[in-house]
Phi, psi and omega in degrees: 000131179286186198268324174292327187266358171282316198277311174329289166329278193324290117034285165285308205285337191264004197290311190283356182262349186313343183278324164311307191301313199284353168286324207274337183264305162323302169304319180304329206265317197297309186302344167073039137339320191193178155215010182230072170276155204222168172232143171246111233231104182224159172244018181199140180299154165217157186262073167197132191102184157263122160316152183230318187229133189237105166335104174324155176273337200266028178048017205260314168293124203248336183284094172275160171226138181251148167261163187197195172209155176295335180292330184272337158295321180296315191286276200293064193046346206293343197184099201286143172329306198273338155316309217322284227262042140279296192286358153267324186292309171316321195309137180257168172320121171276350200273359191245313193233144190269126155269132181256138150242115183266150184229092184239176165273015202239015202074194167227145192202145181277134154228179187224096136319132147291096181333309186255155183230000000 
């Protein structure tokens, strides 16, 4: 599977959950927590963010997803000091878009889902 029909999958599989990600990026941006919240979208747990969704045991759910921020990927690395403000130019609007860090078999890359589809 390519990369475009991986990102499609992701994309529809994250669909019932986008009204949960956008209370969560809406909390990060009104408490003013961040201004870069990112979700972290594995297929495997990982110890970074507050979970928001815990992969189902029956598989139907493939995902766990974490909230998060650019600040807590900058202090653990995930996005090294000399990165950061490449990674603000790029950064898209969140009131428009979700930034993903996906953890796949395909590696990990950041992409940005549109909130609304």
């Amino acid at each position: 599977m390519g990369v475009t029909e991986k990102y499609l999958e992701l994309e529809q599989e994250l669909k019932p959950f986008r009204p949960l990600m956008s209370k969560a990026a809406d909390a990060i941006l009104d408490q003013e927590i961040s201004a870069y919240p990112i979700f972290i979208a594995s297929q495997l747990e990982v110890q970074l963010g507050v979970p928001l969704m815990v992969r189902d045991s029956d598989k139907k759910q493939l995902w766990f997803v974490n909230a998060s921020t650019l600040e807590e990927l900058n202090t653990k690395q995930v996005i090294h000091n000399d990165k950061v403000d490449e990674f603000r130019e790029v950064y898209k609007d969140p009131s428009l878009n979700f930034c993903l860090f996906v953890l796949s078999d395909l590696g990990a890359q950041f992409i940005f889902l549109p909130r609304e589809s």
